[in-house]
Backbone as JSON Lines, residues from 0, in Angstrom:
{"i":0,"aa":"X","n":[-2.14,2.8,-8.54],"ca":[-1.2,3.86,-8.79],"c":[-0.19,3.98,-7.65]}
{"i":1,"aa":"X","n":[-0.52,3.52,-6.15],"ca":[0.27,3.74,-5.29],"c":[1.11,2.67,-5.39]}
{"i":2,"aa":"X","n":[0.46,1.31,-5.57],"ca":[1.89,0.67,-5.82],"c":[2.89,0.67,-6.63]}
{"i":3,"aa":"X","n":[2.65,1.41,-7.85],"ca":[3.79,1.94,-8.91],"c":[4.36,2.66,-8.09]}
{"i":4,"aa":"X","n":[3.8,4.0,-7.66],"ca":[5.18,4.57,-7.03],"c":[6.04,4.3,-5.94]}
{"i":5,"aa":"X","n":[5.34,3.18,-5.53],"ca":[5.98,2.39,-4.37],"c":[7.06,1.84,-5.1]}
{"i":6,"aa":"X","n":[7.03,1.21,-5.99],"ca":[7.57,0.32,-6.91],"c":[8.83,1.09,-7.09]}
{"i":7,"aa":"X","n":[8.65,2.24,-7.54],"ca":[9.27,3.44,-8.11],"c":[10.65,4.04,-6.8]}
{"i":8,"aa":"X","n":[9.88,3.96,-5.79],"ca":[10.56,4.51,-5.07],"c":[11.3,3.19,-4.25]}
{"i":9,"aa":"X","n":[11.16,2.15,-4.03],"ca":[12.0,0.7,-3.89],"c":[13.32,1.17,-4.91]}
{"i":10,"aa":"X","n":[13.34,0.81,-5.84],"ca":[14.14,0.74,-6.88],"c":[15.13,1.98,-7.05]}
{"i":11,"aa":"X","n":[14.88,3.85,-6.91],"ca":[15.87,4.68,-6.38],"c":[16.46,4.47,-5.39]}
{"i":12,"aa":"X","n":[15.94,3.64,-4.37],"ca":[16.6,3.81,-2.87],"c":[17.44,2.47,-3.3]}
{"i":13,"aa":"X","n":[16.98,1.86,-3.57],"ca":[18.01,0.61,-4.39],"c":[19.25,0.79,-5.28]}
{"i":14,"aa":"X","n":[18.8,1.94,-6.17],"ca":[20.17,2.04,-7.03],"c":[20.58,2.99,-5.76]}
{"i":15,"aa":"X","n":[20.22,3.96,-5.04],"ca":[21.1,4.72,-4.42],"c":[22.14,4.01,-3.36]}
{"i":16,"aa":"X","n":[21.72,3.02,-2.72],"ca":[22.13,1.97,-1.41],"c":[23.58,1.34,-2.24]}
{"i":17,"aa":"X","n":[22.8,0.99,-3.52],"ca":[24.36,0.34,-4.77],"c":[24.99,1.0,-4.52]}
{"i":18,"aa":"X","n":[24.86,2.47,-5.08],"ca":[26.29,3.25,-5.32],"c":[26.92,3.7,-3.71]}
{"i":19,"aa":"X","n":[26.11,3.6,-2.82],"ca":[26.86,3.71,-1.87],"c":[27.71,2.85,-1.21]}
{"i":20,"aa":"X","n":[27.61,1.7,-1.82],"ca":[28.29,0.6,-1.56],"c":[29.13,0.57,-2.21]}
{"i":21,"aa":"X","n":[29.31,0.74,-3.1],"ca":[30.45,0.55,-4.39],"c":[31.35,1.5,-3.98]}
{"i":22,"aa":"X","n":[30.88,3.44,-2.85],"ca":[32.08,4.11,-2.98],"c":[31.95,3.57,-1.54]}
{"i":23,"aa":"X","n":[31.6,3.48,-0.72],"ca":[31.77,3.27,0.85],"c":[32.93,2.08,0.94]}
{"i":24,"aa":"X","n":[32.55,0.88,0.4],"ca":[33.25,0.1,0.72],"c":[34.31,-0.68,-0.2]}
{"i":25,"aa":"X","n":[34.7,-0.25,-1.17],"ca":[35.59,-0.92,-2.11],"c":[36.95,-0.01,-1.66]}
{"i":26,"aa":"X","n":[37.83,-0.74,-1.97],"ca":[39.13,-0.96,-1.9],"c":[40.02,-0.78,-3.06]}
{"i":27,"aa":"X","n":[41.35,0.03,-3.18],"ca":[42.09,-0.05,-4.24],"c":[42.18,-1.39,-4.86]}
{"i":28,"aa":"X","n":[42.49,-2.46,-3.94],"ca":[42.7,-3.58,-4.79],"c":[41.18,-4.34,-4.75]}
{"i":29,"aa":"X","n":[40.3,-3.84,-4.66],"ca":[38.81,-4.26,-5.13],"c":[38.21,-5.35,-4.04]}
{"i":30,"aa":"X","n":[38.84,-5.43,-2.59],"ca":[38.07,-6.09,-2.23],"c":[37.46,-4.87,-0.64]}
{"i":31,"aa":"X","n":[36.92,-5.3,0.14],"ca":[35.87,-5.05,0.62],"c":[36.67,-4.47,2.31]}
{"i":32,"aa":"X","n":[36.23,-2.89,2.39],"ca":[36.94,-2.21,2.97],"c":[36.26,-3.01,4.83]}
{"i":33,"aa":"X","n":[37.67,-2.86,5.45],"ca":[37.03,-3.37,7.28],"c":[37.39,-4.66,7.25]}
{"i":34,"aa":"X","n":[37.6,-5.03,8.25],"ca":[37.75,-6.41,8.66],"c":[36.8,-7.43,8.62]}
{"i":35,"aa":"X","n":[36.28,-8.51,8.54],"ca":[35.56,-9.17,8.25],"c":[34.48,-9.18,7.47]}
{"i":36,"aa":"X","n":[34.95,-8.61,6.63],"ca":[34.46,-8.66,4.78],"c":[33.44,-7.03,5.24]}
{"i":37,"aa":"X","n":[32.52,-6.94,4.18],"ca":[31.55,-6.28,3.94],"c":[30.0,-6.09,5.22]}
{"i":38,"aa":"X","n":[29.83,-5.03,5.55],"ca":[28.8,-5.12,6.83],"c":[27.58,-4.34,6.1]}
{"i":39,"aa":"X","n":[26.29,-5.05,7.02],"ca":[24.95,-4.36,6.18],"c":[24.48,-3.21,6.57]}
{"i":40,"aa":"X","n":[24.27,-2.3,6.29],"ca":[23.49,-1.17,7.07],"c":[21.93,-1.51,7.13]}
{"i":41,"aa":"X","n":[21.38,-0.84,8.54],"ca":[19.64,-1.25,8.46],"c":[19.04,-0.67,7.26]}
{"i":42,"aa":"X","n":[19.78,0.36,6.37],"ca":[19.24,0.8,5.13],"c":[19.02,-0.28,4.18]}
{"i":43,"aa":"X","n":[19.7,-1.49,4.18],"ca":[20.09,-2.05,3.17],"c":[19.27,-3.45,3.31]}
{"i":44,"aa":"X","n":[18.47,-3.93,4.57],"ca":[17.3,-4.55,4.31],"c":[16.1,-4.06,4.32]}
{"i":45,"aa":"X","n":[15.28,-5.08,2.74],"ca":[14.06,-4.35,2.39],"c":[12.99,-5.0,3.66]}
{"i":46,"aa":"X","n":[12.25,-4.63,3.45],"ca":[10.89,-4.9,4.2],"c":[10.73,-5.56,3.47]}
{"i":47,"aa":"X","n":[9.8,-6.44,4.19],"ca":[9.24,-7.77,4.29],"c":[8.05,-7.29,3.23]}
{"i":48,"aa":"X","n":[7.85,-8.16,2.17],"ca":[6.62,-8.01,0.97],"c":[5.51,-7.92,1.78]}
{"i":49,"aa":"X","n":[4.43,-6.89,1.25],"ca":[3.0,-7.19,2.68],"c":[1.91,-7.83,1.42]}
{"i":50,"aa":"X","n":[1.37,-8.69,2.03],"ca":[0.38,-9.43,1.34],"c":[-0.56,-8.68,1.26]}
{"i":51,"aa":"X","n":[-1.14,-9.4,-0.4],"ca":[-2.2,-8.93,-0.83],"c":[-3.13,-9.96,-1.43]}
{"i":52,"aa":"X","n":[-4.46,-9.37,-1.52],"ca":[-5.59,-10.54,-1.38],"c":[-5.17,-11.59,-2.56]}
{"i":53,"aa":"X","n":[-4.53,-11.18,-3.64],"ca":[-4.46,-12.42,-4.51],"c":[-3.55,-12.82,-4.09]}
{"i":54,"aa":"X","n":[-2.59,-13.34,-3.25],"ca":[-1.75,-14.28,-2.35],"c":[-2.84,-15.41,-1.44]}
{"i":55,"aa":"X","n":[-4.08,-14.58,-1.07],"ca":[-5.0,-15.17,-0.13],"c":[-5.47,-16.55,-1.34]}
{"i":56,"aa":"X","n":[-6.01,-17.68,-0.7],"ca":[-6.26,-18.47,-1.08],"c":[-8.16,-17.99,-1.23]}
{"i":57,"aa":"X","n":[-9.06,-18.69,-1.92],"ca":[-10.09,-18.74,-2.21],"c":[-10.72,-18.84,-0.44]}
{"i":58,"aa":"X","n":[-10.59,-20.2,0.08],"ca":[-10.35,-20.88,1.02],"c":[-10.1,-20.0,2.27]}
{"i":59,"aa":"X","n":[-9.12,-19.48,2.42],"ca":[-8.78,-18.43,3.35],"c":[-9.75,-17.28,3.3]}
{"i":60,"aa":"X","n":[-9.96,-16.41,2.33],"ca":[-10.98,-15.42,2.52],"c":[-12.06,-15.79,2.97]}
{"i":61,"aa":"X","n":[-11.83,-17.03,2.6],"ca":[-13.88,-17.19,2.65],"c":[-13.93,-17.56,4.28]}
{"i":62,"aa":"X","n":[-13.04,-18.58,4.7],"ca":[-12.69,-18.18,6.82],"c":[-12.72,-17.52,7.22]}
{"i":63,"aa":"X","n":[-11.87,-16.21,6.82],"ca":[-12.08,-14.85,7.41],"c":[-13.79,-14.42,7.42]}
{"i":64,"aa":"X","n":[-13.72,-14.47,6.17],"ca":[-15.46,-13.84,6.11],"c":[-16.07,-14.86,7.43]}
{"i":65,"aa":"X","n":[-16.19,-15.64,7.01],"ca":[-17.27,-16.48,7.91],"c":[-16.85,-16.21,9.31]}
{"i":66,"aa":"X","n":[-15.99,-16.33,9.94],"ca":[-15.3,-16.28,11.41],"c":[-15.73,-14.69,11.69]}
{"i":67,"aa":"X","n":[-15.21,-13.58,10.77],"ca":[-15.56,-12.39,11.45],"c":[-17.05,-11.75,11.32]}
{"i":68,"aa":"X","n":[-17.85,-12.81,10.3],"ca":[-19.67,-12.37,10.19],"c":[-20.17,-12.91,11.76]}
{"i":69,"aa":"X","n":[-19.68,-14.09,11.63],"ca":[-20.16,-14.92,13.04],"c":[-20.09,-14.44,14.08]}
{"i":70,"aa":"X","n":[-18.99,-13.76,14.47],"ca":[-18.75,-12.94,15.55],"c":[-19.32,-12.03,15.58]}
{"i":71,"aa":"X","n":[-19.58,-10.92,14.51],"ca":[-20.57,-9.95,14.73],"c":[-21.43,-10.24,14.94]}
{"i":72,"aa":"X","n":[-22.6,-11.4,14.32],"ca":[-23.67,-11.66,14.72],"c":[-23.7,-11.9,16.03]}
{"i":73,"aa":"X","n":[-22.89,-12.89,16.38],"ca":[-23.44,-13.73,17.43],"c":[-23.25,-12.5,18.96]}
{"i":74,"aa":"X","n":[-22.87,-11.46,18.78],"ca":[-22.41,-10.28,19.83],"c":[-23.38,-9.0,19.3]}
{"i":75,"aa":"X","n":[-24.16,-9.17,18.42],"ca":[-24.48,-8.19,18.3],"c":[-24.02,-7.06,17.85]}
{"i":76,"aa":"X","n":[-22.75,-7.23,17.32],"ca":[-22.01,-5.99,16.51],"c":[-22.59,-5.21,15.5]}
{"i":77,"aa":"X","n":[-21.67,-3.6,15.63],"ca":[-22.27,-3.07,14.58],"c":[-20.51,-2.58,13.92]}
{"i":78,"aa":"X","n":[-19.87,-1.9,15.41],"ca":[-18.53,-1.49,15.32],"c":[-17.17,-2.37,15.89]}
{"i":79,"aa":"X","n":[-16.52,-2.58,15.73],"ca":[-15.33,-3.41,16.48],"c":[-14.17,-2.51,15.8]}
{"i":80,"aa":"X","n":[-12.86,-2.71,16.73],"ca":[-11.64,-2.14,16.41],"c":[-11.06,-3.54,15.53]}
{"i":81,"aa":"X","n":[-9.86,-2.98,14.82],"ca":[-9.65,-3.86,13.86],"c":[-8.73,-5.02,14.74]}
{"i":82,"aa":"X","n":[-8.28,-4.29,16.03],"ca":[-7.31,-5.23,17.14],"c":[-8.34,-6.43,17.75]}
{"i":83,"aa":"X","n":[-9.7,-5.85,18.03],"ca":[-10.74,-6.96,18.47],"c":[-11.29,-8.15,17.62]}
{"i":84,"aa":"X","n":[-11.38,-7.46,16.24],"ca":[-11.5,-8.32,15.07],"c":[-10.13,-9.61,14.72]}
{"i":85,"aa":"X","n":[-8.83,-9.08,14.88],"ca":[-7.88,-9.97,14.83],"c":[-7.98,-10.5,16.08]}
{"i":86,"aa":"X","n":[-8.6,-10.7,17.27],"ca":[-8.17,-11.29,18.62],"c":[-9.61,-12.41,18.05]}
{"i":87,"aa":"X","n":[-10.96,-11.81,17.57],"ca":[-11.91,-12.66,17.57],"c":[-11.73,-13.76,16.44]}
{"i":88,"aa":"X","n":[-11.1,-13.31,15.55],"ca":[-11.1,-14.37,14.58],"c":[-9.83,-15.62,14.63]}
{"i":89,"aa":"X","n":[-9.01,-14.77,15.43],"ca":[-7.78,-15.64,15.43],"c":[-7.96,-16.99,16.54]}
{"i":90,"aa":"X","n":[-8.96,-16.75,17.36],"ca":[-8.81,-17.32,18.46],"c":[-9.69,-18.81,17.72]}
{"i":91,"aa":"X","n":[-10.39,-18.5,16.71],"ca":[-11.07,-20.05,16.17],"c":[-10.49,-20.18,14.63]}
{"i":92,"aa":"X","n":[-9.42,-19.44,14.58],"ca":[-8.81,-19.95,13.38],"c":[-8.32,-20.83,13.18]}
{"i":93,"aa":"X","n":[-8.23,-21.69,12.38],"ca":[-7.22,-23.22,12.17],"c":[-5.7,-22.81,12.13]}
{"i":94,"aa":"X","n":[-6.02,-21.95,11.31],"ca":[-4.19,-21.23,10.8],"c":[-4.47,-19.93,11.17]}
{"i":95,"aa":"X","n":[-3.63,-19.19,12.09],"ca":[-3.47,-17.49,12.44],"c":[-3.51,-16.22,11.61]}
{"i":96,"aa":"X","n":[-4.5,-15.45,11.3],"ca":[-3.97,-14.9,10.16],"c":[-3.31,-13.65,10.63]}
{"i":97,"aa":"X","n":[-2.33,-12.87,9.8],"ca":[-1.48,-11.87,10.4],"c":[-2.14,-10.43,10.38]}
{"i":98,"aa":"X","n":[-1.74,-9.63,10.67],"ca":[-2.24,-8.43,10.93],"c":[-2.15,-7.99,9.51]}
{"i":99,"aa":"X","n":[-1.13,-7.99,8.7],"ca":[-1.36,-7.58,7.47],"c":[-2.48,-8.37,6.85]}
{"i":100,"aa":"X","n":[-2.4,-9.43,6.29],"ca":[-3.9,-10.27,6.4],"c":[-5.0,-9.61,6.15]}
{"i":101,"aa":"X","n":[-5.02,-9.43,8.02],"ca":[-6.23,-8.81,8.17],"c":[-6.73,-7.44,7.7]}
{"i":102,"aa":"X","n":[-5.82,-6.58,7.51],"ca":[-5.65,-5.48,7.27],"c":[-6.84,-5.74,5.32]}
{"i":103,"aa":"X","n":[-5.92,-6.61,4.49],"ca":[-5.97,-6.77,3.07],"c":[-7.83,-7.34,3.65]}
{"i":104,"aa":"X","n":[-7.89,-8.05,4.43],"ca":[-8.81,-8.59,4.09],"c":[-10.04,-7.69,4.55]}
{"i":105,"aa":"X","n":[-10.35,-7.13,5.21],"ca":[-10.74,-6.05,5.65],"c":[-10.81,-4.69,4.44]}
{"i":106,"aa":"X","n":[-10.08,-4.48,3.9],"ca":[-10.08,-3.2,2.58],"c":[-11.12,-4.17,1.69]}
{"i":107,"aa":"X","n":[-10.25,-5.37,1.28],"ca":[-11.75,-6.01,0.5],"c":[-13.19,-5.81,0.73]}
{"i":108,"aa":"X","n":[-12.96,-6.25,1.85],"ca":[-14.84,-6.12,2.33],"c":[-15.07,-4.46,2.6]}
{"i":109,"aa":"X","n":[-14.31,-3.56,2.58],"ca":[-14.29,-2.32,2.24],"c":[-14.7,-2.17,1.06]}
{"i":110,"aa":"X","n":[-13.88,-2.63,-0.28],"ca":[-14.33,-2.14,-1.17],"c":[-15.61,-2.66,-2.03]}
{"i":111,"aa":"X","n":[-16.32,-3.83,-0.79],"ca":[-17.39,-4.38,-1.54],"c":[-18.68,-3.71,-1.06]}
{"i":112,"aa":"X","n":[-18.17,-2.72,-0.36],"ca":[-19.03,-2.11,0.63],"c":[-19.85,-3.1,2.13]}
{"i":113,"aa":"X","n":[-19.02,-3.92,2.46],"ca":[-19.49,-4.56,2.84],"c":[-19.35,-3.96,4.85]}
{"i":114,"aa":"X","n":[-18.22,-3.31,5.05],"ca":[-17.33,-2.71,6.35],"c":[-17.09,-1.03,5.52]}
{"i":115,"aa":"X","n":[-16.88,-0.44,6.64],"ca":[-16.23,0.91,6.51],"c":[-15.24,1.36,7.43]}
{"i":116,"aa":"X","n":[-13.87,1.17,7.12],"ca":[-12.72,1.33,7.73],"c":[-12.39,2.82,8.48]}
{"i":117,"aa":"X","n":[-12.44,2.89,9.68],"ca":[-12.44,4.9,10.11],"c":[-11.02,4.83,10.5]}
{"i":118,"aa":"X","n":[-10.85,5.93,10.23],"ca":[-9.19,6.39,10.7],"c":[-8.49,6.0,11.6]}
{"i":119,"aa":"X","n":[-9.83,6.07,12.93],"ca":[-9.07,5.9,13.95],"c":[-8.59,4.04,14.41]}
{"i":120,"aa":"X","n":[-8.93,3.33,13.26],"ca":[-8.93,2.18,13.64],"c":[-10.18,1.23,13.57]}
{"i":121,"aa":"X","n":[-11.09,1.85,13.77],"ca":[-12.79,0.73,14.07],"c":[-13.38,0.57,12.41]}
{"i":122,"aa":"X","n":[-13.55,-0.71,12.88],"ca":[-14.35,-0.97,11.44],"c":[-16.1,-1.23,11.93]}
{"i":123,"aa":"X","n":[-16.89,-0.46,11.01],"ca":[-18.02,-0.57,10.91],"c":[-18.73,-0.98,9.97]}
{"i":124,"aa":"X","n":[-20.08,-2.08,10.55],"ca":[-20.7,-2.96,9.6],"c":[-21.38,-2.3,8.28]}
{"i":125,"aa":"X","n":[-21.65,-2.41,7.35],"ca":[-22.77,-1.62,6.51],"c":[-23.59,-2.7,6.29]}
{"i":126,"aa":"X","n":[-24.97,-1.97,6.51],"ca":[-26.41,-3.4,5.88],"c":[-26.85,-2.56,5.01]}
Protein backbone atom coordinates (compact mmCIF):
# COMPACT_ATOMS: atom_id res chain seq x y z
CA UNK A 1 0.00 0.00 0.00
CA UNK A 2 2.93 2.33 0.67
CA UNK A 3 4.28 1.92 -2.55
CA UNK A 4 1.04 2.98 -4.31
CA UNK A 5 1.05 6.04 -2.57
CA UNK A 6 4.48 6.53 -3.23
CA UNK A 7 3.62 5.89 -6.72
CA UNK A 8 0.84 8.36 -6.28
CA UNK A 9 2.70 10.99 -4.95
CA UNK A 10 5.88 10.66 -7.74
CA UNK A 11 3.43 11.35 -10.40
CA UNK A 12 1.56 14.84 -8.66
CA UNK A 13 4.91 16.22 -8.04
CA UNK A 14 5.54 15.24 -11.67
CA UNK A 15 2.57 16.74 -13.28
CA UNK A 16 3.14 19.72 -10.89
CA UNK A 17 7.19 20.22 -11.88
CA UNK A 18 5.40 20.03 -15.85
CA UNK A 19 3.28 22.81 -15.39
CA UNK A 20 5.83 24.69 -13.83
CA UNK A 21 7.89 24.40 -16.57
CA UNK A 22 5.62 25.11 -19.22
CA UNK A 23 4.71 28.66 -17.25
CA UNK A 24 8.31 29.34 -15.82
CA UNK A 25 10.05 28.91 -18.83
CA UNK A 26 8.35 29.28 -22.21
CA UNK A 27 8.56 32.15 -24.28
CA UNK A 28 6.13 34.14 -26.57
CA UNK A 29 7.74 32.70 -29.48
CA UNK A 30 7.84 29.15 -27.73
CA UNK A 31 11.26 28.67 -27.12
CA UNK A 32 12.97 28.42 -23.79
CA UNK A 33 13.23 31.49 -21.51
CA UNK A 34 17.42 32.49 -20.32
CA UNK A 35 20.31 32.05 -22.07
CA UNK A 36 21.57 28.79 -22.73
CA UNK A 37 18.45 26.96 -23.35
CA UNK A 38 16.37 25.52 -20.44
CA UNK A 39 18.04 24.91 -16.68
CA UNK A 40 17.06 22.00 -14.16
CA UNK A 41 15.92 22.71 -10.80
CA UNK A 42 17.09 20.09 -7.88
CA UNK A 43 13.18 19.63 -7.86
CA UNK A 44 13.25 18.21 -11.13
CA UNK A 45 15.62 15.16 -10.53
CA UNK A 46 13.93 12.00 -9.34
CA UNK A 47 15.70 9.83 -6.94
CA UNK A 48 17.44 7.13 -7.76
CA UNK A 49 14.87 3.77 -7.87
CA UNK A 50 15.77 1.89 -4.36
CA UNK A 51 15.97 -1.77 -4.84
CA UNK A 52 13.91 -4.34 -3.97
CA UNK A 53 14.38 -8.02 -3.23
CA UNK A 54 12.93 -9.14 -6.58
CA UNK A 55 15.78 -7.15 -8.41
CA UNK A 56 18.09 -9.41 -6.00
CA UNK A 57 19.23 -12.37 -7.81
CA UNK A 58 18.46 -15.94 -6.20
CA UNK A 59 22.32 -16.09 -5.93
CA UNK A 60 22.80 -12.81 -4.21
CA UNK A 61 20.37 -13.37 -1.32
CA UNK A 62 21.50 -16.50 -0.66
CA UNK A 63 25.47 -14.60 -0.08
CA UNK A 64 24.03 -12.26 1.99
CA UNK A 65 22.36 -14.90 4.08
CA UNK A 66 25.35 -17.03 4.30
CA UNK A 67 28.09 -14.14 4.86
CA UNK A 68 25.87 -12.41 7.57
CA UNK A 69 24.81 -16.12 9.48
CA UNK A 70 28.62 -16.77 9.44
CA UNK A 71 29.51 -13.80 11.03
CA UNK A 72 27.10 -14.05 13.69
CA UNK A 73 28.07 -17.37 14.45
CA UNK A 74 31.49 -17.26 14.23
CA UNK A 75 31.44 -13.91 16.96
CA UNK A 76 28.97 -15.06 18.85
CA UNK A 77 26.25 -12.63 17.96
CA UNK A 78 22.98 -12.07 19.09
CA UNK A 79 22.68 -8.05 18.21
CA UNK A 80 24.75 -6.04 15.57
CA UNK A 81 23.96 -2.50 14.13
CA UNK A 82 22.89 -2.65 10.63
CA UNK A 83 26.37 -0.33 9.85
CA UNK A 84 28.44 -3.44 11.43
CA UNK A 85 26.47 -5.91 9.42
CA UNK A 86 27.24 -3.92 6.06
CA UNK A 87 31.09 -3.48 7.13
CA UNK A 88 31.02 -7.50 8.02
CA UNK A 89 29.58 -8.74 5.04
CA UNK A 90 31.02 -6.43 2.60
CA UNK A 91 34.46 -7.02 3.55
CA UNK A 92 34.18 -10.96 2.08
CA UNK A 93 31.85 -10.09 -0.52
CA UNK A 94 32.78 -10.85 -4.16
CA UNK A 95 30.51 -7.94 -5.34
CA UNK A 96 29.68 -4.95 -2.59
CA UNK A 97 26.32 -4.86 -1.67
CA UNK A 98 24.76 -1.30 -1.10
CA UNK A 99 23.19 -0.02 1.84
CA UNK A 100 19.88 -0.12 0.24
CA UNK A 101 20.57 -3.84 -0.46
CA UNK A 102 21.15 -4.35 2.71
CA UNK A 103 18.49 -2.56 4.11
CA UNK A 104 15.82 -4.92 1.51
CA UNK A 105 17.69 -7.72 2.52
CA UNK A 106 17.48 -7.46 6.05
CA UNK A 107 13.33 -6.60 6.08
CA UNK A 108 13.26 -10.04 4.30
CA UNK A 109 14.80 -11.93 6.95
CA UNK A 110 12.53 -9.64 9.04
CA UNK A 111 9.65 -10.77 7.60
CA UNK A 112 10.64 -14.44 7.82
CA UNK A 113 11.08 -13.88 11.28
CA UNK A 114 14.30 -14.68 11.00
CA UNK A 115 16.09 -10.82 12.53
CA UNK A 116 14.12 -8.10 14.28
CA UNK A 117 14.88 -4.68 13.00
CA UNK A 118 14.75 -1.86 16.24
CA UNK A 119 14.37 1.67 15.52
CA UNK A 120 17.30 2.66 16.64
CA UNK A 121 19.21 0.83 14.00
CA UNK A 122 20.39 -2.81 15.60
CA UNK A 123 19.24 -5.81 14.21
CA UNK A 124 18.55 -8.73 16.45
CA UNK A 125 18.86 -12.50 15.91
CA UNK A 126 15.57 -14.57 16.59
CA UNK A 127 16.07 -18.56 17.35
Amino acid sequence: MEEREHEKEKETESKRRADRRSDDHDTPDGGAAGKGGPTIDAMDVDDPPTQSAGELSPERIEAFNSLFGQHMRANHLDTLSIDRIEEAVNSRADVRYTSAEINVLLEKLQDANRVMIAADGMVHMIS
